[in-house]
C-alpha positions as CSV (number, residue, x, y, z in Angstrom):
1,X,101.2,12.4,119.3
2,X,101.7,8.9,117.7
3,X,102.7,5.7,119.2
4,X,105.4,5.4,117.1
5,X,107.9,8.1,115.4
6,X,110.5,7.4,112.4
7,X,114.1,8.1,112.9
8,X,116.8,6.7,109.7
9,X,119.4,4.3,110.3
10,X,122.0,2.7,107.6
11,X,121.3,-0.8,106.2
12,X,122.9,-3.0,103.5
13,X,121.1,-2.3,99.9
14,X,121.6,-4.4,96.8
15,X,125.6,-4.4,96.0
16,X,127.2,-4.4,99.4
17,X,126.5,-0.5,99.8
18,X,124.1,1.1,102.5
19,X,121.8,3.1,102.8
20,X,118.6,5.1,104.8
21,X,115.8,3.2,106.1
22,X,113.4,3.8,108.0
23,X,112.8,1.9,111.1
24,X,110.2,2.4,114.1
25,X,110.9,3.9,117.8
26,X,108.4,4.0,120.5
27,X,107.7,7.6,122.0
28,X,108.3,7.1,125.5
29,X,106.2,9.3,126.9
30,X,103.3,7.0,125.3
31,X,105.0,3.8,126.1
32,X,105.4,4.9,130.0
33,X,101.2,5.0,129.8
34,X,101.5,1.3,129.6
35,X,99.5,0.1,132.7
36,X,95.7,-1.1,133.3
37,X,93.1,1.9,133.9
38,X,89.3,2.0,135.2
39,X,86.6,4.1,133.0
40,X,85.9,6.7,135.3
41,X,81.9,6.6,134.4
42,X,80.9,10.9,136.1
43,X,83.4,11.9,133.6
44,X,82.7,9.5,130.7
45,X,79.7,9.1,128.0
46,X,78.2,6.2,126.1
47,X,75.6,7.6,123.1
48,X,73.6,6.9,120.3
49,X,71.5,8.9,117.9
50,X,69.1,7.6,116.1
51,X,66.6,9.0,113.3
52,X,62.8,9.2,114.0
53,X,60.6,9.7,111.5
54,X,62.3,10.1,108.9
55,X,63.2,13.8,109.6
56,X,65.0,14.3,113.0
57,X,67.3,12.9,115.2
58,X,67.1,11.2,118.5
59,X,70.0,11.6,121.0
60,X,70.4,9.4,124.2
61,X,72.9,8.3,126.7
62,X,73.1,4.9,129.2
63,X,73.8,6.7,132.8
64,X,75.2,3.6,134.5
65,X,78.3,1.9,133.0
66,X,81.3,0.2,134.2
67,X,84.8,-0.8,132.2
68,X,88.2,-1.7,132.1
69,X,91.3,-0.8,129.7
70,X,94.7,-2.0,129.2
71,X,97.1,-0.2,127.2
72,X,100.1,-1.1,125.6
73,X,102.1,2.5,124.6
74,X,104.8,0.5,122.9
75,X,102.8,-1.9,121.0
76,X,98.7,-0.7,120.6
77,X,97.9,-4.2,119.3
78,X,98.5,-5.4,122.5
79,X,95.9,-2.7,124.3
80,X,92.4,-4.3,125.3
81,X,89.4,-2.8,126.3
82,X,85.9,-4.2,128.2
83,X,82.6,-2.2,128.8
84,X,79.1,-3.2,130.4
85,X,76.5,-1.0,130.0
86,X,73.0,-1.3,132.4
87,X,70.4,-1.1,129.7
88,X,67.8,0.5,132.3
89,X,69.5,3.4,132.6
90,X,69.0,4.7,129.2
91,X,68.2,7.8,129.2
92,X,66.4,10.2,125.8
93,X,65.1,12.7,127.8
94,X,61.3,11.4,127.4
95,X,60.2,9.3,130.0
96,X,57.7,7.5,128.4
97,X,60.1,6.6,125.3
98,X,62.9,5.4,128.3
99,X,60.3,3.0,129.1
100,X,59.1,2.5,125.4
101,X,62.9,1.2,124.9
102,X,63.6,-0.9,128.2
103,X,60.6,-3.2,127.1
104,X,60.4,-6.3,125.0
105,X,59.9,-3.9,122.0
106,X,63.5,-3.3,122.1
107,X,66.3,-4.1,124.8
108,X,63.8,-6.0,127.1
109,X,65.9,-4.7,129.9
110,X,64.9,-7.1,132.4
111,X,65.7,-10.6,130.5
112,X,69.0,-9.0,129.5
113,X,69.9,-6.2,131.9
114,X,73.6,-5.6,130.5
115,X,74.6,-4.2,126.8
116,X,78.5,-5.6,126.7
117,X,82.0,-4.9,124.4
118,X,84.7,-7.2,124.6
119,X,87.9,-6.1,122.3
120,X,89.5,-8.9,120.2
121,X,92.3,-6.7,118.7
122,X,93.9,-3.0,118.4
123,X,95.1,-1.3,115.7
124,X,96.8,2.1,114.8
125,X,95.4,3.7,111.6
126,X,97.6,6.6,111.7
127,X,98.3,9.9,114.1
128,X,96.6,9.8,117.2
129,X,93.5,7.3,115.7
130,X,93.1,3.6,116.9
131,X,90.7,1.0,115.6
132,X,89.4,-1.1,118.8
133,X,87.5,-4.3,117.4
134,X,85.9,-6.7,119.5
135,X,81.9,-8.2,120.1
136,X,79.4,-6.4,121.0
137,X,76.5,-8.4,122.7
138,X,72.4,-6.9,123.2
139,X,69.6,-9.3,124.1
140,X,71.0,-12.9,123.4
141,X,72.6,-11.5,120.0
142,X,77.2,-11.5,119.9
143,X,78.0,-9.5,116.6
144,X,81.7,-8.2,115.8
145,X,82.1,-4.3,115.9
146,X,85.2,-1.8,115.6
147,X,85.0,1.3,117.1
148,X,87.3,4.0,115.5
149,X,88.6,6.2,118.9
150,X,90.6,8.9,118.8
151,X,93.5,9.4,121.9
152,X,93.1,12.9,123.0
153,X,95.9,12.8,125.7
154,X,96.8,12.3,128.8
155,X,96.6,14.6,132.2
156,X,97.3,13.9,136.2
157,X,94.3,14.9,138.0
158,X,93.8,17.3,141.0
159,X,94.0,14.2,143.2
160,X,97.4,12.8,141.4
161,X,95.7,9.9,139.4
162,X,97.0,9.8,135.7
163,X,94.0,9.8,133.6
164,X,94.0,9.4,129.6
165,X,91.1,10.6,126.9
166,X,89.3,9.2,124.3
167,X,86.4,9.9,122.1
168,X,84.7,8.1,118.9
169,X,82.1,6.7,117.1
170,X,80.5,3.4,115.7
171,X,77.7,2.8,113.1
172,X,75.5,0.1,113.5
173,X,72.0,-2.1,112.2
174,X,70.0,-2.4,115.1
175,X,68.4,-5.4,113.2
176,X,71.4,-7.5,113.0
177,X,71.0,-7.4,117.5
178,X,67.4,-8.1,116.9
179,X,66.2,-4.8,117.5
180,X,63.3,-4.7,115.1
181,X,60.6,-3.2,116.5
182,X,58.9,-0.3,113.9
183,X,56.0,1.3,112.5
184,X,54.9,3.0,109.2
185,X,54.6,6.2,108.8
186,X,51.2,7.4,106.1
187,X,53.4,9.5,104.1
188,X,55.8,6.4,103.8
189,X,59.2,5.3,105.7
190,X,59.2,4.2,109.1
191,X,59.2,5.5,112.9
192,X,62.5,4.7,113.5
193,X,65.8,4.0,111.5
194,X,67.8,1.2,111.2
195,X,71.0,2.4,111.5
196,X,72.1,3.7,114.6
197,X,75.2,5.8,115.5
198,X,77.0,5.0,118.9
199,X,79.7,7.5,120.2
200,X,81.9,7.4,123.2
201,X,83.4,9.7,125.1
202,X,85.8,7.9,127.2
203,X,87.9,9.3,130.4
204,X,90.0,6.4,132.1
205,X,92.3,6.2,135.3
206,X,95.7,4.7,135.9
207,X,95.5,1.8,138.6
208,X,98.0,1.8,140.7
């Protein structure tokens, strides 16, 4: 379901006569989600995978996040989006390598407790995908990311709150926030990769 569908209409061509063209019309069951909504963080996820040593992959989560969304049905470049993101609650699955990540080696949770996103602009590539582009600040570092998110829909809840879905993903350097932290391996490469894949799985609620 796209924001926008084409319908023809008749418009003066070259020589006086007319002719199709094509023009855009917002759906209105999209345009009537226009409204702010609240990431609803039990039923939402915010992940990375990483590869470690070379050979395997690394999955983890952040528990504790908070954000807002505003969306603009008849015009997406309008829509805006803000997420923070409590570093300590990351979460691999290893205890020890929780820890390991919450130090100095890498987020150094306690000098900078909050991961944040701020969108700068919206787009619609085509269908039901949207490019969300914004900054994305870690540590003391601000670097520009877009995140491509698919729009999976929108349901009312058991409790009557209008709720829309989205899911997607985002590649990153973990060097270019300062993440740098590494070893060698003996048979060559290192402990942990530099390029990191974030993915969200993103549930938000209507306010009223």
């Amino acid at each position: 379901m796209g924001i926008f569908t084409r319908r023809s209409q008749t418009a003066p061509v070259q020589g006086g006569t007319t002719g199709p063209v094509a023009t855009l019309e917002v759906d209105p069951a999209l345009a009537a989600l226009t409204g702010d909504y609240v990431i609803d963080a039990a039923h939402s996820s915010i992940g990375f995978t990483v590869r470690h040593a070379m050979v395997t992959n690394v999955r983890g989560s952040f528990a504790e996040h908070e954000g807002a969304l505003h969306l603009d049905g008849a015009d997406p470049s309008r829509s805006t989006a803000s997420i923070d993101v409590k570093i300590a609650s990351v979460d691999t699955g290893i205890a020890d390598r929780d820890g390991h990540l919450r130090s100095a080696d890498f987020f150094d949770a306690e000098a900078f407790p909050l991961m944040t996103f701020r969108s700068t602009e919206a787009s619609r590539l085509g269908g039901d995908t949207y490019r969300i582009t914004g900054e994305l600040t870690i540590k003391d570092v601000t670097r520009p990311l877009s995140i491509d998110l698919e729009f999976n829909g929108s349901a009312t809840d058991v409790y009557g709150s209008e709720r829309v879905g989205f899911e997607g993903s985002a590649e990153i350097l973990r060097s270019d926030w300062g993440l740098t932290w590494n070893a060698a391996l003996e048979a060559g490469g290192v402990m942990v990769s530099d390029k990191v894949k974030l993915t969200f799985d993103i549930s938000a609620v209507k306010q009223a």
